[in-house]
Each structure stands twice: as C-alpha cells, then as structure tokens.
DRENSEVO-704359 format. One record per residue (C-alpha): residue number from 1; residue in three letters; x, y, z. Coordinates in nm, 4 decimals. Example, Ala and Ser with C-alpha at 12.3 -4.5 7.8 and 13.67 -1.06 7.14 Angstrom:
BEGIN
     i    aa       east      north         up
     1   ALA     1.2300    -0.4500     0.7800
     2   SER     1.3670    -0.1060     0.7140
END
This chain:
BEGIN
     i    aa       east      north         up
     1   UNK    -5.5798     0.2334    10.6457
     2   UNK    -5.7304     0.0135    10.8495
     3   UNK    -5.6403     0.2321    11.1918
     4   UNK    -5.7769     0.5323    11.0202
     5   UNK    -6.1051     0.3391    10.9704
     6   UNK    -6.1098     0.2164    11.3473
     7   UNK    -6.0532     0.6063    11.4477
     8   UNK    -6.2997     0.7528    11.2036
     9   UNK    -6.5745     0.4522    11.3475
    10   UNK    -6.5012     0.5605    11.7595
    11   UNK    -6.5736     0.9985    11.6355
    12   UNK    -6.8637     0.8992    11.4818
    13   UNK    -6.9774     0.6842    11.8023
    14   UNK    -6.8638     0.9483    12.0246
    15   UNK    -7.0527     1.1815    11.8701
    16   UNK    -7.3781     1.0090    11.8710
    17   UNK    -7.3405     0.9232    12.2198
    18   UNK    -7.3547     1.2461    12.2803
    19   UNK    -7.6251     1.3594    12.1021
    20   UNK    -7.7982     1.1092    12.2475
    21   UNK    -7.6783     1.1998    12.6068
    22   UNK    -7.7887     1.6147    12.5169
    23   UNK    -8.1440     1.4434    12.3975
    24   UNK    -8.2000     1.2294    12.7307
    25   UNK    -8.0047     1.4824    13.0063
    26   UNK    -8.2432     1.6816    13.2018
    27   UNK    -8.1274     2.0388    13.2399
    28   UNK    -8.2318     2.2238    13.5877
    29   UNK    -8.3390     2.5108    13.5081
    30   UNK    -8.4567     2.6664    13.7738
    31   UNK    -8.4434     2.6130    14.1850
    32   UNK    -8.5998     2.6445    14.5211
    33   UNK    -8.6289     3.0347    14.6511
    34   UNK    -8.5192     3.1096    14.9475
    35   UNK    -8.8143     3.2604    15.0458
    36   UNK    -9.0157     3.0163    14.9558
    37   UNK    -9.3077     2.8382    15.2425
    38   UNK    -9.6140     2.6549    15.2244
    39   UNK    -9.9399     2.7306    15.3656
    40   UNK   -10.1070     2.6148    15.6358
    41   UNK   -10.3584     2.4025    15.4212
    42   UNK   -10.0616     2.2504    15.2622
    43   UNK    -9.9295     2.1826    15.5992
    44   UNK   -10.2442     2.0149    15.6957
    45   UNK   -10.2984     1.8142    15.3768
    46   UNK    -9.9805     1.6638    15.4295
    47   UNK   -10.0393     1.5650    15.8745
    48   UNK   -10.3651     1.4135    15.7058
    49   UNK   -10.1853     1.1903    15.4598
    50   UNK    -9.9394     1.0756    15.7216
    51   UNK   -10.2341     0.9773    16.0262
    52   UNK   -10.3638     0.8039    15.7537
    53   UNK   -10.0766     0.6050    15.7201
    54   UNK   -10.0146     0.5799    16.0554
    55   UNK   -10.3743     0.4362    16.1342
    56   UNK   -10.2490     0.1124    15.8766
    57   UNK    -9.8783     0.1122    16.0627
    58   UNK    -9.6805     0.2505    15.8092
    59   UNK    -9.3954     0.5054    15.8129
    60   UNK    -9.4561     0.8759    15.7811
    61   UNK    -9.3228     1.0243    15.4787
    62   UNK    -9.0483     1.3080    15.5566
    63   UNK    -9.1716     1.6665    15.4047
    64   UNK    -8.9396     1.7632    15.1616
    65   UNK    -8.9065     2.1293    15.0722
    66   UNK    -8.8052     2.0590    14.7306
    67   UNK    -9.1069     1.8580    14.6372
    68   UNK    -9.3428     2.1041    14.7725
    69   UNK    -9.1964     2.3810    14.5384
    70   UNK    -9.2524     2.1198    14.2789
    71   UNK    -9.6099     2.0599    14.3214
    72   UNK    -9.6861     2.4335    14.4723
    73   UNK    -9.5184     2.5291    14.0739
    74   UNK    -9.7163     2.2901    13.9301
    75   UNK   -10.0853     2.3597    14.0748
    76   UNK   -10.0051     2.7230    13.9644
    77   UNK    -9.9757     2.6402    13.6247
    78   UNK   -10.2555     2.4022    13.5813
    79   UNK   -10.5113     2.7184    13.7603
    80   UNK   -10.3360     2.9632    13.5629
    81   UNK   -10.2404     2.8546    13.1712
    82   UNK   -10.4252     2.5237    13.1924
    83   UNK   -10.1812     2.2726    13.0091
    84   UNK   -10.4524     1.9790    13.0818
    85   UNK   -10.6099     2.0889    12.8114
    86   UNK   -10.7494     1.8628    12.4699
    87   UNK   -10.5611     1.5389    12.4619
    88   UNK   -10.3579     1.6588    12.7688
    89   UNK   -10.4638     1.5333    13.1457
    90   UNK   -10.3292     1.7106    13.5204
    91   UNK   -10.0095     1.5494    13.4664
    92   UNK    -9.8882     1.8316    13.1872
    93   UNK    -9.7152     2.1365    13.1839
    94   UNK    -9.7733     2.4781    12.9852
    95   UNK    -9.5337     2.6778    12.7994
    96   UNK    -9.5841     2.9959    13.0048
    97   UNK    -9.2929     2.9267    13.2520
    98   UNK    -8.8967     2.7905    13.3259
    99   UNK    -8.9779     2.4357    13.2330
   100   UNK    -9.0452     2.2344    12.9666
   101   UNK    -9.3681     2.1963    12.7948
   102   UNK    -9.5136     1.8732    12.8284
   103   UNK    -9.8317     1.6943    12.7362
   104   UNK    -9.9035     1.3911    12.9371
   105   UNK    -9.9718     1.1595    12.7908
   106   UNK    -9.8762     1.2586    12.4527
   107   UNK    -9.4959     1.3595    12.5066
   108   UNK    -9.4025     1.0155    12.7866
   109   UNK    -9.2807     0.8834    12.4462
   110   UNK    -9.0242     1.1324    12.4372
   111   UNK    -8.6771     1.1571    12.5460
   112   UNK    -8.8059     1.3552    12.8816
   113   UNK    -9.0833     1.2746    13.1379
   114   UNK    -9.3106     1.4210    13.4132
   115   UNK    -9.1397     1.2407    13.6571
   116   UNK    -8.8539     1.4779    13.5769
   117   UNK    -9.0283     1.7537    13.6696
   118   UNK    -8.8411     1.7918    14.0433
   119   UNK    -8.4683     1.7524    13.9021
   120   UNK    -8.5919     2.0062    13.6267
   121   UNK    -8.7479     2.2356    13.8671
   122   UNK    -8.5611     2.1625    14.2004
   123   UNK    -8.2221     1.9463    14.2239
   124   UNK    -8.4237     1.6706    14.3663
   125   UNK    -8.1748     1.3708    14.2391
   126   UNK    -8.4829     1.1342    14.1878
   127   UNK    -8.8014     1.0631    13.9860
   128   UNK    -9.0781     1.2672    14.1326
   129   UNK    -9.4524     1.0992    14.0815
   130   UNK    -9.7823     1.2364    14.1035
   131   UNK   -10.1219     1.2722    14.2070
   132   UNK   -10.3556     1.5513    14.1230
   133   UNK   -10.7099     1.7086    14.2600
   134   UNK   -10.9235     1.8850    14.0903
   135   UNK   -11.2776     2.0682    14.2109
   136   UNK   -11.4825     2.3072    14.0612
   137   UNK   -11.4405     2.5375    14.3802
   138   UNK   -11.1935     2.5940    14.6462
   139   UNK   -11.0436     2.3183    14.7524
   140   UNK   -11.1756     2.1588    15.0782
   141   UNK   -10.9037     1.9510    15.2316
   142   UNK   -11.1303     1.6848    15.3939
   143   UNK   -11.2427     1.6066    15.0442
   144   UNK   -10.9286     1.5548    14.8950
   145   UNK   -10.8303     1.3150    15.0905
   146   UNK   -11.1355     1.1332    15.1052
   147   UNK   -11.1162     1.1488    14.7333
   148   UNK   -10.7789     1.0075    14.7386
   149   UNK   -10.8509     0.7497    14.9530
   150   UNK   -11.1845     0.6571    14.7532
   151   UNK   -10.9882     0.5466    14.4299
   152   UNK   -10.7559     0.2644    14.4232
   153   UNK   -10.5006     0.4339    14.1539
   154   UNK   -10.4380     0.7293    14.4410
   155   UNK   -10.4964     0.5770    14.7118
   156   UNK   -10.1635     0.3303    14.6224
   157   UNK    -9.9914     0.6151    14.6032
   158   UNK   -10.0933     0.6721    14.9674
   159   UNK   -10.0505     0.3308    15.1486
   160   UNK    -9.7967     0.1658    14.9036
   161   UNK    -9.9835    -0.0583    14.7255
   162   UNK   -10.0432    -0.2010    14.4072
   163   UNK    -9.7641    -0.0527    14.1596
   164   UNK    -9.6207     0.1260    14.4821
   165   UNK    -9.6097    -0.2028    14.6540
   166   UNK    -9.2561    -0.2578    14.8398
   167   UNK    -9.1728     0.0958    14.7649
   168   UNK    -9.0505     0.3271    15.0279
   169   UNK    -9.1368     0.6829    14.9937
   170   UNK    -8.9033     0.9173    15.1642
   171   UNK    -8.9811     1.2410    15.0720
   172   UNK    -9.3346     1.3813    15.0185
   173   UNK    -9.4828     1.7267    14.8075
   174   UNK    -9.8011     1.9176    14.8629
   175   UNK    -9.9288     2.2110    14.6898
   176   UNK   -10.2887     2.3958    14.6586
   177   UNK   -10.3955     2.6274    14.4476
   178   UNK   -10.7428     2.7281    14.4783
   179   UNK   -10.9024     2.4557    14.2895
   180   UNK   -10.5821     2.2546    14.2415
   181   UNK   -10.4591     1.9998    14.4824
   182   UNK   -10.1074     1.7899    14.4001
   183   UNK    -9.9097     1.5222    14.5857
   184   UNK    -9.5639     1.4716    14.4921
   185   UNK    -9.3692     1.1334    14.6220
   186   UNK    -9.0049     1.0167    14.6204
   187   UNK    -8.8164     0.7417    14.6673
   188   UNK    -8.4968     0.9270    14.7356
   189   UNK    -8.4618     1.1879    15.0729
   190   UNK    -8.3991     1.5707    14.9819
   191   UNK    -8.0786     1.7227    15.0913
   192   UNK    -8.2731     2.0597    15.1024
   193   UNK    -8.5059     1.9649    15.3758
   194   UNK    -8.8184     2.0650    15.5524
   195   UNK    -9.0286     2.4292    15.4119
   196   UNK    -9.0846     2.6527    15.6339
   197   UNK    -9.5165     2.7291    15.6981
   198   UNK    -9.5844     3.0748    15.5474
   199   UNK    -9.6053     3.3283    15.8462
   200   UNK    -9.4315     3.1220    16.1123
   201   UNK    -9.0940     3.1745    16.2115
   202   UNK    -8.8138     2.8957    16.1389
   203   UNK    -8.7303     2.7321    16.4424
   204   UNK    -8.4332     2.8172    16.6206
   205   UNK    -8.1087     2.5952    16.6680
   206   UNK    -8.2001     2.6174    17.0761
   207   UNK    -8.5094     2.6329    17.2247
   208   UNK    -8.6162     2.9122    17.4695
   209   UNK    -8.8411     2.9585    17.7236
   210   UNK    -9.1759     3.0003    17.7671
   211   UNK    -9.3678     3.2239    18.0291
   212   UNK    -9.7029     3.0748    18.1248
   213   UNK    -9.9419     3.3344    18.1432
   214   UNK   -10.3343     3.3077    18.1556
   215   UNK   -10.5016     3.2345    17.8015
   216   UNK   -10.0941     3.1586    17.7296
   217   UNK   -10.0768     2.7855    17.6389
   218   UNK    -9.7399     2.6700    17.5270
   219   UNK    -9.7806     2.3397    17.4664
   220   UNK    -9.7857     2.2589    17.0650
   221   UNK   -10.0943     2.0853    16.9073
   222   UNK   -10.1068     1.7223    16.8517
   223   UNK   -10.1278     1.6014    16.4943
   224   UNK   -10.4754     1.4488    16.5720
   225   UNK   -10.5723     1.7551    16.6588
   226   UNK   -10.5534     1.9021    16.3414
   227   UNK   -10.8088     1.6554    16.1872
   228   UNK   -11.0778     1.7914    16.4009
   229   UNK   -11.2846     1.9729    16.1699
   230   UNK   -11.2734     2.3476    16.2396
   231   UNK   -11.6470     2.5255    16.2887
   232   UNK   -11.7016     2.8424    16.1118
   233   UNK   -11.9055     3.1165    16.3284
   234   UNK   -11.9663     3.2951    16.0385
   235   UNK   -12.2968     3.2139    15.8192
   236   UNK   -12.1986     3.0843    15.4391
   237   UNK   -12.2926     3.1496    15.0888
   238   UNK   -12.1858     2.8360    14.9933
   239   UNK   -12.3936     2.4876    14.9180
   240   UNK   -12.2744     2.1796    15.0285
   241   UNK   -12.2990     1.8782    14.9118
   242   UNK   -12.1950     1.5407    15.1020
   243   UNK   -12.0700     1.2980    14.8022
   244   UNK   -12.0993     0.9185    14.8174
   245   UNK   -12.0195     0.8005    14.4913
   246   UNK   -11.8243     0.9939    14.2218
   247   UNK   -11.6871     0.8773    13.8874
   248   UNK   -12.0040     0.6525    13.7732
   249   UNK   -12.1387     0.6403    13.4408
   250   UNK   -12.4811     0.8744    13.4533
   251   UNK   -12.7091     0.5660    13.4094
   252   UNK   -12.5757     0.3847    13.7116
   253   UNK   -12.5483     0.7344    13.9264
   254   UNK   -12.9063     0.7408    13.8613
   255   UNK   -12.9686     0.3746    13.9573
   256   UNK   -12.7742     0.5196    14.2693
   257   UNK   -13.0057     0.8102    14.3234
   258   UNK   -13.3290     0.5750    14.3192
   259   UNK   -13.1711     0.3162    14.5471
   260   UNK   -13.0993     0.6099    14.7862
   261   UNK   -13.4309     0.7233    14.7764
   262   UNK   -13.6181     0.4063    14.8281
   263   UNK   -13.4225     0.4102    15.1619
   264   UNK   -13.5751     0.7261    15.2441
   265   UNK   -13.2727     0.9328    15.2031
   266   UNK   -13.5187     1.2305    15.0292
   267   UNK   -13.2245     1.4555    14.9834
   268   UNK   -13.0288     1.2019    14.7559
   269   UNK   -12.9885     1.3122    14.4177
   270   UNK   -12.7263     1.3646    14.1089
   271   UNK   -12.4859     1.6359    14.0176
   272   UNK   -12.3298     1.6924    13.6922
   273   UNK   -12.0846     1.8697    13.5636
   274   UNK   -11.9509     1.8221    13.2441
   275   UNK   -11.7802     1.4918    13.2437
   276   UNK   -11.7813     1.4663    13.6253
   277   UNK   -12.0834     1.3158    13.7690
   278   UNK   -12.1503     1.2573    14.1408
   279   UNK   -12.4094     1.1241    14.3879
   280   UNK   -12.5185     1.3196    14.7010
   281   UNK   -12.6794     1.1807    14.9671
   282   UNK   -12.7471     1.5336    15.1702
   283   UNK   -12.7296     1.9126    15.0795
   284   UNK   -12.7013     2.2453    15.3326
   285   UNK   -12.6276     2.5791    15.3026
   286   UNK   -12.4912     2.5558    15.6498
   287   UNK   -12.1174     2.4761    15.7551
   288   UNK   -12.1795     2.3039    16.0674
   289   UNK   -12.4364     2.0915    15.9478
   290   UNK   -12.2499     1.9581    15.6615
   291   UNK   -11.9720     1.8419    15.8829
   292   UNK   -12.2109     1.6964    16.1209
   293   UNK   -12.3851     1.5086    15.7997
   294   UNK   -12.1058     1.3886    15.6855
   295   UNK   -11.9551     1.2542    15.9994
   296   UNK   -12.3229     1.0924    15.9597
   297   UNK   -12.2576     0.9449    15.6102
   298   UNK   -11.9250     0.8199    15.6822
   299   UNK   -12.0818     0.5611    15.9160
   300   UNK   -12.2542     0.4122    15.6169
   301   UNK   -11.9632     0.5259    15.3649
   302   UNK   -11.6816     0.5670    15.4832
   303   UNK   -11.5318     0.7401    15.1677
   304   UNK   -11.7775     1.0048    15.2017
   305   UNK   -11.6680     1.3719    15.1631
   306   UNK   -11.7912     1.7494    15.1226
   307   UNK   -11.8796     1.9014    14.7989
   308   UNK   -11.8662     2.2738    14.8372
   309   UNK   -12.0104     2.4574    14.5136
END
C-alpha cells in the first residue's frame, strides 16, 4: 500500500513538472532567412556605437546576425501594428506575426519575457535586452545616438554601466524602421555570425586583386570616416531643429527657453508633441547649416542632436 502511494506521489510530480516545464520553455518559432541583410544605416548605427566605446577604451561589441533579425523584426512591428500601445511601452510585441504577444510591462509577470524574444525569434541561446528610439520622422542616425548617449538608462546599455556594470556584451543588434530605431545586446556570442549589408556582396574566402585605375580607389574606408556627417547637394523640405534638452516637464522646458534667450540665443524656443517635449536652441530649413549648428551647439552641449520634422 504504502509503495503504491510512493508511485502514485512521483506521477503526480512528474506531471506537474512538466506542465510547469511546457509553461516556462520558450518555443522557436521562427528563424533567420537566408536572405536576410541590413542596411547601410543599420551598418552605420552600429560603427557609431562601437567608436563610442572605443573613445572610453572599451571592447567593440561583435555584430551578430541573429540579433539584428531580432531587432530589424521588432522595429517592423512597432511601425506597423503598434503593440506600444495603452498600458504597453516599445518593449511589446503585437499579435500580427510568428511570435508571441506581449505587453511590456504588463505580461514580465508571466511565465515568458522580452528578453526571450531572440531564442523565440532566432536560436540565439541567450537573453536578448533592449533599447528602443522613437521620432516622429525618419530616423536621423546622429540623433539617436546622441539621444542614447543623453540618458543614463541607455546610455548603460552603451558603456556598461550602472545595471550593465561588469557585464560583457558579445554580440550586438540594430534595426531601423523609418521612425523606429532598436539596439539589441547579448551576453552570449552567436554561432550564426556577421549579416551581410543589403546590396554588397559577401566577402569571399580569398581575397583578389585590385587594378588601380584613375578615380579607382581600393583602399576601404576607415570607421572614423563614417562619422563624418554626409552633405546633401540637394535643397530640403524638411525643418530642423538642433535639440538641447528633451524629456523635461513643460514648466522647466520653458524656464529653459527664457534662460536661452536671455543669453541671446533668439532662436531658442519649445516643441511639443504630445507627451514629448523638447528645447531647441536653433532652427533651418537647410541641411548644411543644421550640421554646421549643431557641431556649434555641441561645444556648449555636448548631447546635442538634430530634430528633423
């Protein structure tokens, strides 16, 4: 009797264990294409994050291929079905594709998480974490990172510090999607390696030559050379806007404003939009001249960045 007891008591444990373990186990359902690339602003996003590490002596982070998939999925679906919607923030997921729903921060009490998003989406073996951009416009890669940089919360993800402290990232995501920016980081390295950039060719196991002709330069571009800013030849319809303070509550912004003005920066004023409130110190219609005033502003902050509306 007392055998049959000890038998029925180790079914009934087995099977709770696994329910439990078909509650908690995330279930890939779905993986990197083969065709899949990133773009050359995703390229560039990510050189910018890494000479910004660099410039503080810390380790680039390796590209990973299936992180980028990860974010590039996940900028998608926030510009498309826009999960970060009511109590919902960036960090959430619609319904509308081969993933689960998820509301951040509703569902993190829940058997699943965001950071479960890459071995859901991917194979990546670890925890994926996040950062997120958001503009009313196209994105304008000087300004994310600028923005990044400008916050403490995102800019730990970026240098490894506070939470991130001691942590080694070794694997790095970056997707764009018009409006959307995302950073994905990981502690563990991807098997599946580096994307290939949209429209190039993927390199070849041997190099081969080169003919030098005139106008022919073969030599690649440095890294720093990216982060010059490129100058458009072509007149815009856009307005720029060089930001110097974003995130305040509207009475301080204003306090802001004055402040600016009484140092005879005339152009200073606010700019509202919704929630989202932000202080400009100098407005153009013209490309050039907004990169030239905001290499200006960046002498007196150096988190300044370019508003395009």
């Amino acid at each position: 009797m007392v055998a049959k007891k000890i038998i029925l008591i180790l079914i009934l444990f087995c099977c709770i264990t696994s329910i439990t373990d078909a509650q908690t186990k995330v279930v890939q359902v779905s993986e990197v294409p083969d065709s899949f690339c990133i773009s050359e602003d995703e390229a560039k996003l990510y050189r910018m994050i890494n000479e910004y590490r660099r410039q503080y002596d810390l380790p680039p982070v390796p590209l990973s291929r299936s992180l980028c998939y990860v974010a590039n999925t996940h900028v998608k679906d926030l510009f498309f079905h826009h999960p970060d919607a009511g109590d919902c923030n960036f960090h959430s997921w619609s319904d509308k594709g081969p993933w689960k729903a998820f509301c951040y921060p509703g569902d993190e009490d829940k058997k699943n998480s965001v950071w479960d998003k890459p071995l859901e989406l991917s194979g990546y073996p670890g925890k994926g974490f996040e950062i997120v951009y958001w503009e009313n416009s196209a994105v304008v890669i000087d300004s994310v990172i600028a923005f990044w940089r400008s916050f403490d919360y995102f800019n730990g993800f970026l240098m490894n510090t506070g939470k991130w402290e001691g942590k080694q990232w070794n694997a790095i995501g970056i997707g764009i999607c018009q409006n959307y920016a995302a950073a994905w980081f990981g502690e563990v390295k991807d098997i599946a390696g580096v994307p290939q950039i949209c429209g190039q060719k993927p390199p070849d196991s041997a190099p081969k030559p080169v003919t030098v002709t005139p106008g022919n330069n073969p030599l690649p571009r440095q890294a720093s050379d990216e982060l010059k800013p490129v100058i458009s030849t072509t007149p815009s319809t856009d307005h720029f806007y060089i930001i110097v303070k974003s995130q305040l509550p509207l009475k301080e912004a204003e306090k802001v404003v004055q402040q600016l003005i009484a140092k005879d920066y005339t152009q200073a004023k606010l700019l509202q939009n919704g929630e989202k409130v932000r202080v400009s110190i100098f407005d153009t219609l013209d490309r050039d001249e907004a990169l030239r005033l905001l290499r200006e502003a960046k002498t007196l902050y150096k988190d300044a960045w370019l508003f395009k509306q």
